[in-house]
MISE-785325 format. One record per atom (N, C-alpha, C): x, y, z. Coordinates in steps of 0.1 Angstrom, whole numbers, padded with zeros to 4 digits, always signed. Atoms other than C-alpha are relative to their C-alpha. Layout:
% residues N
XYZ;...
//
This chain:
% residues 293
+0007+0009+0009;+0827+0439+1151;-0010+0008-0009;+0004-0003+0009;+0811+0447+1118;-0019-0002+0006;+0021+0002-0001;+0765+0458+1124;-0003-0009-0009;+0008+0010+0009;+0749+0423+1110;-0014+0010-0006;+0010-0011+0008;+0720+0454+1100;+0004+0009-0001;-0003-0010-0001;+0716+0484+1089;-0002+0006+0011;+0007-0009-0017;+0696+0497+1119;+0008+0000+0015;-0009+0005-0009;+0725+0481+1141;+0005+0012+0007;-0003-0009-0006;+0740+0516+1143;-0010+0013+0003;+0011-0010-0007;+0707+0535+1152;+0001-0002+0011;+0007+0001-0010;+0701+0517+1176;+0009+0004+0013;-0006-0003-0009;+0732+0527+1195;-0001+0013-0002;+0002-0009+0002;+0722+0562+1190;-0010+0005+0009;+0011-0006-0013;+0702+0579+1222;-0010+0008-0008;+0009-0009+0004;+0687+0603+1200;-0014-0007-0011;+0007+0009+0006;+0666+0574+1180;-0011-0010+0009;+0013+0006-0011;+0633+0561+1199;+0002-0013-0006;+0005+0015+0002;+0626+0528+1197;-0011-0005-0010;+0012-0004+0004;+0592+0539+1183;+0007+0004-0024;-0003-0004+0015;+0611+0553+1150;+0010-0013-0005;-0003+0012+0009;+0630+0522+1144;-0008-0011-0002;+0008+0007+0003;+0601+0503+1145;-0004+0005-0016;+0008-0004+0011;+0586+0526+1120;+0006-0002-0011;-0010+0005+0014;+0619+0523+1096;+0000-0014-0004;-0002+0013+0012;+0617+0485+1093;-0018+0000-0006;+0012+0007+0006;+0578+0485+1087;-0002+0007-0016;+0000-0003+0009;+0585+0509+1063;+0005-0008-0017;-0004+0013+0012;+0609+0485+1045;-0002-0013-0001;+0006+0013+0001;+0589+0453+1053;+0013-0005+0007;-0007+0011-0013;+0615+0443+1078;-0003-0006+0010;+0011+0006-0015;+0590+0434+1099;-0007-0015-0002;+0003+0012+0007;+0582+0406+1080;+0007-0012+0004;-0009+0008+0001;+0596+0373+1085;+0008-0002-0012;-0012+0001+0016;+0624+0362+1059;-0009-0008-0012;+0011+0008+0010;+0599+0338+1039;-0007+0012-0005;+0005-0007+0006;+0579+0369+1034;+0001+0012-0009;-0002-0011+0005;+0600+0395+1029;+0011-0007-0017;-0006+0013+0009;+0622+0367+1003;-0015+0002-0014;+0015+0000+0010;+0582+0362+0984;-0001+0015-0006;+0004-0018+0001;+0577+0406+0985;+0014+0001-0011;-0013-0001+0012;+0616+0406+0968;-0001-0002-0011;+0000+0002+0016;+0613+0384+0941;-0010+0007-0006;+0010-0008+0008;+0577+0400+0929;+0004+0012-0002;-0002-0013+0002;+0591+0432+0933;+0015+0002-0010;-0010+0002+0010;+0625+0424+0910;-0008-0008-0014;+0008+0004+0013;+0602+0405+0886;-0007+0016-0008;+0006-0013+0008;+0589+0444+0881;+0010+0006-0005;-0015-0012+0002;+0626+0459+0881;-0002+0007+0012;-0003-0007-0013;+0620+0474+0914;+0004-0003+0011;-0008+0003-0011;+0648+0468+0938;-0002+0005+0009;+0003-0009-0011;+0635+0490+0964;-0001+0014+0006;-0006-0017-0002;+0644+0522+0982;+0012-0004+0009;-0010+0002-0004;+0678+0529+0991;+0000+0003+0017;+0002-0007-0014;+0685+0532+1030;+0008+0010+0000;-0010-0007+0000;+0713+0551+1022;-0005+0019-0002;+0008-0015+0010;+0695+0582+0999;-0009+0001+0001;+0019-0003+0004;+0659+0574+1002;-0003-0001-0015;+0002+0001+0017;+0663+0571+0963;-0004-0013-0005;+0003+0017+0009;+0646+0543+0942;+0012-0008-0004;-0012+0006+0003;+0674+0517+0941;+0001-0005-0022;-0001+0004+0013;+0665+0512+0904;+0005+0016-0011;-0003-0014+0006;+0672+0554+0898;+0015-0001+0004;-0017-0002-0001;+0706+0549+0916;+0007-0008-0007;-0007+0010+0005;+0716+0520+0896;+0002+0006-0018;-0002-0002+0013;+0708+0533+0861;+0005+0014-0002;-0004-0012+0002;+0716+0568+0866;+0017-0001-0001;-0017+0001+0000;+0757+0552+0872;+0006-0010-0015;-0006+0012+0006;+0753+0521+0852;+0007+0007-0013;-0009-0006+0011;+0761+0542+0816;+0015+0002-0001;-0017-0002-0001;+0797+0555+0828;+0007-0020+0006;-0009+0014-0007;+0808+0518+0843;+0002-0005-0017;-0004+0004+0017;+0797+0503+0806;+0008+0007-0009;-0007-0007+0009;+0814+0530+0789;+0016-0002+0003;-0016+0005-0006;+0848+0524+0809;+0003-0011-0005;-0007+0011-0004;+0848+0492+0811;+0002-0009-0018;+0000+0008+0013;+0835+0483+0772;+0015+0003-0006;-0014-0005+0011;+0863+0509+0759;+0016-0012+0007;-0009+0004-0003;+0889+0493+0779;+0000-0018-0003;+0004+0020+0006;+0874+0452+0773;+0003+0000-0017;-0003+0000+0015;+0880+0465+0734;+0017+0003-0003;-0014-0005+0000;+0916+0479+0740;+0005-0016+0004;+0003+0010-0006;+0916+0449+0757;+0010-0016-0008;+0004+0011+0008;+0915+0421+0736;+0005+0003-0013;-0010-0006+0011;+0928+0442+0706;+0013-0003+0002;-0016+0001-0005;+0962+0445+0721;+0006-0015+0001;-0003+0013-0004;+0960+0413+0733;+0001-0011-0011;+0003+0008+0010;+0951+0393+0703;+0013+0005-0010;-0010+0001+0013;+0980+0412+0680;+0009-0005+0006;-0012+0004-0009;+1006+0407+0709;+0004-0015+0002;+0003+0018-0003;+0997+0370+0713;+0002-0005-0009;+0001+0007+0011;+0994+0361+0680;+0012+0003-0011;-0011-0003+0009;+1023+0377+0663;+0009-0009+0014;-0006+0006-0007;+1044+0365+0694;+0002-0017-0002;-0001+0018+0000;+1034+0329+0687;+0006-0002-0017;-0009-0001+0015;+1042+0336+0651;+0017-0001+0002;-0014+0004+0000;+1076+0342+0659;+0007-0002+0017;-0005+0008-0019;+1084+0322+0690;+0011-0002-0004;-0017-0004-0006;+1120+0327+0705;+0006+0009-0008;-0004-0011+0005;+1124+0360+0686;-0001+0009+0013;-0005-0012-0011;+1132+0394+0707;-0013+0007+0007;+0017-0002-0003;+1095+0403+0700;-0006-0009+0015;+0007+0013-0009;+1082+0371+0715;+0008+0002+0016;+0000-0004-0015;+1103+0377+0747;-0001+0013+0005;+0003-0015-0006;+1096+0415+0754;-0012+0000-0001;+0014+0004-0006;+1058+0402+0749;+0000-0008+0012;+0004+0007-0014;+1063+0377+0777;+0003+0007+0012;-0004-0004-0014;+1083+0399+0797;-0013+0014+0004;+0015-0011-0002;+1052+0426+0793;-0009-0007+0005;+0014+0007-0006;+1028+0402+0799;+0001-0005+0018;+0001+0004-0018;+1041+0386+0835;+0003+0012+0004;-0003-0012-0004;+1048+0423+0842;-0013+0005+0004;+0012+0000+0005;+1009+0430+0833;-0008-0009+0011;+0004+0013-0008;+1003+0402+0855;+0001+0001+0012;-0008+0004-0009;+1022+0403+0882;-0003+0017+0011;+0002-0016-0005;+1015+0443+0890;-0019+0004+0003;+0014-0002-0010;+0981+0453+0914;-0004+0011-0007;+0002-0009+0006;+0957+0474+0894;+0000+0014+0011;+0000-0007-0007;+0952+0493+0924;+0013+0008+0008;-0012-0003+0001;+0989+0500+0930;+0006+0007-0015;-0006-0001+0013;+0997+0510+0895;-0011+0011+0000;+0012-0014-0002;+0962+0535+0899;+0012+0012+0006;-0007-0009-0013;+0985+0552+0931;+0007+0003-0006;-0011-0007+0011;+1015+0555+0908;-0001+0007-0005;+0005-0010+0011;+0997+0570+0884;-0004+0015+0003;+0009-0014-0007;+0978+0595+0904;+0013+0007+0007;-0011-0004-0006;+1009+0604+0923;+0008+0009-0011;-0009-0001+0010;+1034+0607+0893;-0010+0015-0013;+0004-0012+0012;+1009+0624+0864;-0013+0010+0006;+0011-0012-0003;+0982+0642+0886;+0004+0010+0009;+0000-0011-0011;+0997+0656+0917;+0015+0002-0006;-0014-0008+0002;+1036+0660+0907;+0002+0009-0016;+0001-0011+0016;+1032+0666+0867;-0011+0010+0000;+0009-0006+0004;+0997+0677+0865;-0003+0000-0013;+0005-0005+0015;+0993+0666+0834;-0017-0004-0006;+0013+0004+0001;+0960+0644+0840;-0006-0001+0011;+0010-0006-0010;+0930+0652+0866;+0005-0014+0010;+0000+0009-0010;+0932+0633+0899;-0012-0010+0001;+0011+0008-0005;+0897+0623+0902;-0014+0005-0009;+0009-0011+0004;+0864+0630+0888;-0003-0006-0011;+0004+0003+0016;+0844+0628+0854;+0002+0013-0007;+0005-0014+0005;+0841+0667+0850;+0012+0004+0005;-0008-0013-0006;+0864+0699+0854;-0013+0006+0005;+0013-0010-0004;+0843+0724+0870;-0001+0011-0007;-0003-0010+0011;+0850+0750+0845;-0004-0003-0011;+0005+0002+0011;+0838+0732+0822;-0017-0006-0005;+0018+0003-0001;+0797+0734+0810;-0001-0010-0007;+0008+0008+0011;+0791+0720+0776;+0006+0002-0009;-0005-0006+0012;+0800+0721+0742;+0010-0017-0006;-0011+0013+0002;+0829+0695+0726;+0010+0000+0008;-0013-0001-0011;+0854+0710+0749;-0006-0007+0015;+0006+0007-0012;+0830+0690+0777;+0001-0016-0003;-0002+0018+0005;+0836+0654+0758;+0011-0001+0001;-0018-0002+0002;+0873+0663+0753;+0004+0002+0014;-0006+0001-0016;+0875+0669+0791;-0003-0012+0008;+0003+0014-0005;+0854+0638+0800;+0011-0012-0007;-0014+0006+0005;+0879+0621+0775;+0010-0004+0011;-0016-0001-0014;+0911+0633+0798;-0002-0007+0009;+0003+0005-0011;+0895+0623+0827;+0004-0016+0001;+0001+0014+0004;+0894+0584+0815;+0006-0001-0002;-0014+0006+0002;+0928+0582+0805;+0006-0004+0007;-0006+0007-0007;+0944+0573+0833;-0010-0018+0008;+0010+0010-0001;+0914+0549+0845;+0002-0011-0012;+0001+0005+0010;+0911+0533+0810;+0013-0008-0003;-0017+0007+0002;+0953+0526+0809;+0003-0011+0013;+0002+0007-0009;+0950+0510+0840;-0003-0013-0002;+0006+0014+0002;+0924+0484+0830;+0004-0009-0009;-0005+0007+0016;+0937+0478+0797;+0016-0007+0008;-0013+0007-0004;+0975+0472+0811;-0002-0014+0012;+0004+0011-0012;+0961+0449+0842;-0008-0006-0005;+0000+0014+0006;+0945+0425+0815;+0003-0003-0010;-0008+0004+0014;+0966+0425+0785;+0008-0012+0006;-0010+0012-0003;+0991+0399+0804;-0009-0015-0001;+0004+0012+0001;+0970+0370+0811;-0012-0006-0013;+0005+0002+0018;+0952+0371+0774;+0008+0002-0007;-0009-0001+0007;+0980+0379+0756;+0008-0016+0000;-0005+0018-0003;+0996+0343+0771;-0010-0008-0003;+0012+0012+0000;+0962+0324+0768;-0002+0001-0016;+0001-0003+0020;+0959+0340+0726;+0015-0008-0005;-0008+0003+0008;+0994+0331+0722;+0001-0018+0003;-0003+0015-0004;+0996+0296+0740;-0013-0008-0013;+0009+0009+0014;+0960+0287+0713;+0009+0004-0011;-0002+0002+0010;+0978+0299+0685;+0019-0009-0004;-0010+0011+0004;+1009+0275+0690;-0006-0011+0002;+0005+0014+0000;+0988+0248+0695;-0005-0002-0015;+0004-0002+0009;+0970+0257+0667;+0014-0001-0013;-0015+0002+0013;+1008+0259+0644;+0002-0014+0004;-0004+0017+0002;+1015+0223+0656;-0011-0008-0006;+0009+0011+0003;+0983+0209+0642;+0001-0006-0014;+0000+0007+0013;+0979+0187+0612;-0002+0004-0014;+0000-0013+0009;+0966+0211+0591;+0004+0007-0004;-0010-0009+0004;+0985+0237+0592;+0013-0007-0005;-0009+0003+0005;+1011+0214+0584;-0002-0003-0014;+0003+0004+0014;+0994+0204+0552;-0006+0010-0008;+0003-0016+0002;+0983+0239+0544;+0013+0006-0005;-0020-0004+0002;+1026+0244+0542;+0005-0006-0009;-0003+0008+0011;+1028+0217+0521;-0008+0004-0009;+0001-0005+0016;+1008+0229+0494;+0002+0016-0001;-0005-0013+0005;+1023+0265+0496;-0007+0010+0009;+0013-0004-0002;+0996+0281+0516;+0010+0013+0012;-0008-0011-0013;+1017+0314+0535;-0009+0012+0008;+0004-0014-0001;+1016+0347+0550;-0017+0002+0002;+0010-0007-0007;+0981+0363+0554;-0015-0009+0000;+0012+0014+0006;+0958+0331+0533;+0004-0007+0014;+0001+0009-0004;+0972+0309+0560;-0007+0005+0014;+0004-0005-0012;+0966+0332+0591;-0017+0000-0001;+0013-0003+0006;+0929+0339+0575;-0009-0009+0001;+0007+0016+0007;+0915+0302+0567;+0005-0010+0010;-0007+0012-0008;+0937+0284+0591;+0001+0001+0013;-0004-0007-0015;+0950+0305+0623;-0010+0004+0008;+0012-0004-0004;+0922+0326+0630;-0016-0007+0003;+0008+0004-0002;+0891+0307+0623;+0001-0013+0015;+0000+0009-0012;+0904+0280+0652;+0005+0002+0012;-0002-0009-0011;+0916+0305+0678;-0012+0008+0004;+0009-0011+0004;+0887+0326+0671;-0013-0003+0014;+0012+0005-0007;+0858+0304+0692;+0002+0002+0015;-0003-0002-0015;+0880+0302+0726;-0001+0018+0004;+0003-0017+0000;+0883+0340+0720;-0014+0005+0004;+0016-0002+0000;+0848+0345+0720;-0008-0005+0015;+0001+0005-0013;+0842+0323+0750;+0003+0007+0012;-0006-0012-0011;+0861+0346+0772;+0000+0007-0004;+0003-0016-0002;+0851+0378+0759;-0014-0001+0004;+0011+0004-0008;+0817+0363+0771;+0000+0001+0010;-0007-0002-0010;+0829+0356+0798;+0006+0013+0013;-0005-0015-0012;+0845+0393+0812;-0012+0007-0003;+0011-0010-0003;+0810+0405+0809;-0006+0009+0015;+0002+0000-0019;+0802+0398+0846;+0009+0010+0006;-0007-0006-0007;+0834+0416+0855;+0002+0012-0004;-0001-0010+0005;+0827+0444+0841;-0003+0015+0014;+0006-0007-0015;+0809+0458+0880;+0015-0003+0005;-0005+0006-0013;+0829+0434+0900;+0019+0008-0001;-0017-0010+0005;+0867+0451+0884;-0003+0016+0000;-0001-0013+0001;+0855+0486+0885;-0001+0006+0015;+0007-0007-0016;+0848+0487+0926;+0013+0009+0006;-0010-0006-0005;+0884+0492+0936;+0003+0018-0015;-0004-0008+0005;+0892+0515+0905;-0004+0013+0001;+0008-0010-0005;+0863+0540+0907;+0000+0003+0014;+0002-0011-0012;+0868+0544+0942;+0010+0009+0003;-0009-0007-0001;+0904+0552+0937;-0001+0016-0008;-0004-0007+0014;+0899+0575+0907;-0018+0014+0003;+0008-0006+0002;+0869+0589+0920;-0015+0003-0011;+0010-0001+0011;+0843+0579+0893;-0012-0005+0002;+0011+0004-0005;+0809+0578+0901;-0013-0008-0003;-0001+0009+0012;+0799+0549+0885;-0008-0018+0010;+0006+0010-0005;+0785+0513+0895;+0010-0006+0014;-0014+0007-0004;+0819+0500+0910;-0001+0006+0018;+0001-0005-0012;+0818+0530+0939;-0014-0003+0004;+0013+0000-0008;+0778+0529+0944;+0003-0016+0006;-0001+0017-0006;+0787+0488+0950;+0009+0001+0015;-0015-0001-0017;+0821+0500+0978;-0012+0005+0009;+0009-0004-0012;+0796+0524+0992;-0012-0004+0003;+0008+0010-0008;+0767+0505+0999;+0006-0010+0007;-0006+0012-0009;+0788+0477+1012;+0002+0010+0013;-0004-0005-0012;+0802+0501+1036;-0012+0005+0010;+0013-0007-0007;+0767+0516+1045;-0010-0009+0004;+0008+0014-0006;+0750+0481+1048;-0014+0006-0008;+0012-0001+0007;+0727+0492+1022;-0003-0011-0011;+0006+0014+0005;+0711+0460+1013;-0011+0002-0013;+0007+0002+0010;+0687+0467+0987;+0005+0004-0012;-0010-0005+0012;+0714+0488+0962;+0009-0015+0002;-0009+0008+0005;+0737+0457+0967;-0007-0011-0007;+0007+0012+0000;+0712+0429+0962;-0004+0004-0019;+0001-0006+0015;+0702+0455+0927;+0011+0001-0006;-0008+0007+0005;+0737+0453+0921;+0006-0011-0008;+0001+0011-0002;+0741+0419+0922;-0005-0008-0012;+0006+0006+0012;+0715+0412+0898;+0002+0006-0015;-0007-0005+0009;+0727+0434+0876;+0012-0009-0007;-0011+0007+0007;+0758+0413+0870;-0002-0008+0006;+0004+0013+0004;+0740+0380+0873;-0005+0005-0014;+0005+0001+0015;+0719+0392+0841;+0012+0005-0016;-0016-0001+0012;+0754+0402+0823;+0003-0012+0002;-0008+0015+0003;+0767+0369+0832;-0010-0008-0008;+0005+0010+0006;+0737+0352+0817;+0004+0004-0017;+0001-0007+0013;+0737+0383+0785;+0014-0006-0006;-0012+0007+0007;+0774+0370+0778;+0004-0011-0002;-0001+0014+0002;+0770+0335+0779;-0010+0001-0012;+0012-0004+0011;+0739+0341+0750;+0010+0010-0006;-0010-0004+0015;+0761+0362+0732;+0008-0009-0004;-0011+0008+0006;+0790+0341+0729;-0004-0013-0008;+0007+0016+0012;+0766+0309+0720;-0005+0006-0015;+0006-0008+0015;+0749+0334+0690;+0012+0004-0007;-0014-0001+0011;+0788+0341+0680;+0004-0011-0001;-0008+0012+0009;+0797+0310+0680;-0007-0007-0009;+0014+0007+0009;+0768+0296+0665;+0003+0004-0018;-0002-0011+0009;+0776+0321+0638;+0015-0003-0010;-0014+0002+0005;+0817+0314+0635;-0006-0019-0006;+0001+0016+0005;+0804+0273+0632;-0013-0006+0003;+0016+0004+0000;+0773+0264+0620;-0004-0011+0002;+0006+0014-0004;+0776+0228+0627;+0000-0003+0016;+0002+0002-0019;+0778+0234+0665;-0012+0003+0004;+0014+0001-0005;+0739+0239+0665;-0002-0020-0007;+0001+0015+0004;+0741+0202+0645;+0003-0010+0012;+0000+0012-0005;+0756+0186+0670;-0002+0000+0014;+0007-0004-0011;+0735+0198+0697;-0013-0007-0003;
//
């Protein structure tokens, strides 16, 4: 059975007095009852200060921001690849539904779907790191390499296989959700009377297609803000990137409660930041949706 604390496995440890695990929880206010140490939490998150880690001894708010930069950078590049892909694939696809196109998008997309990012990681690392050698196993850095552009261009490499990963493991189920709005969107009334006065090609996609596909879009790129930690735990730990995803595996594994709890809030305040974006975009795409509020 899994230690309900961290101190669980001190305490089976001979060489740990009694005397010094006292001193470790008064240190962390463990000593406290839960009402108090609950009251000490939130005032001390109201400052930004999540604690100290039990893990490192490091301020849980140095361990968090020192990773957070590489997680956003993965995960933005790949939420843009993303959504790109996905939006031409979907929407030309719906354009010509029961063309060859349209079925080698579906068959990519349940393929996309249907395949484990973390399985298709192993493939990868197998096939182009250890048999070709054409892209690094693990890591952000070579070791050979200091500074300069040839240090961007290696951090580059490194991300390529990471970055293909994410992007291929959610092009499928956005690609079906973009193309399923923009056939709803071709059967509407509109667009039928948009055809009747002549209205083709790139005017109709422009004025017609896009602006009412556009808002659910937006909705759900709001939306994968949140998952921007919660999708990188497995990846970074396979890929070795030292980043939000793995400090979240390894605290779990180490029962370090005040990095996960700083975690946590981390992506609650993305979930709220992407809900507040998406209302300021949409607000933006249709100005009468603050009217009829």
């Amino acid at each position: 059975m899994a230690p309900n604390s961290f101190f669980a496995s001190g305490e089976l440890n001979p060489n740990i007095t009694a005397e010094s695990l006292e001193q470790l929880k008064r240190v962390y206010g463990l000593d406290k009852s839960l009402i108090n140490q609950f009251i000490s939490w939130i005032s001390a998150v109201v400052r930004l200060d999540f604690g100290i880690s039990f893990a490192s001894g490091k301020s849980v708010h140095e361990e968090i921001f020192s990773r957070l930069p590489v997680t956003l950078f993965l995960n933005l590049v790949s939420l843009i690849l993303v959504f790109s892909i996905s939006m031409f694939l979907g929407i030309k696809s719906a354009l010509n539904q029961q063309s060859k196109f349209d079925k080698l998008a579906k068959q990519f997309s349940l393929l996309s779907y249907a395949m484990p990012s973390f399985y298709l990681a192993l493939i990868f690392v197998i096939f182009f790191s250890v048999k070709l050698s054409i892209f690094p196993i693990s890591g952000l850095h070579s070791i050979e390499v200091k500074d300069g552009f040839e240090y961007y261009l290696d951090f580059a490499w490194h991300l390529v296989l990471p970055i293909f990963v994410m992007v291929f493991g959610g092009i499928g189920s956005l690609t079906m959700y973009i193309r399923s709005l923009t056939l709803g969107v071709l059967k509407s009334d509109y667009i039928f009377f948009a055809l009747s006065r002549g209205i083709k090609g790139k005017k109709l996609f422009k004025y017609f297609i896009l602006p009412n596909i556009a808002p659910p879009i937006v909705t759900i790129l709001g939306l994968s803000l949140p998952g921007l930690i919660g999708g990188s735990v497995i990846l970074e730990s396979i890929f070795a990137i030292n980043g939000m995803g793995l400090l979240f595996f390894q605290s779990a594994l180490s029962r370090d409660y005040p990095v996960i709890m700083g975690v946590l809030i981390i992506s609650a305040f993305l979930t709220l930041l992407g809900n507040i974006m998406a209302d300021l975009v949409l607000l933006k795409l249709n100005p009468h949706f603050k009217n009829s509020n």
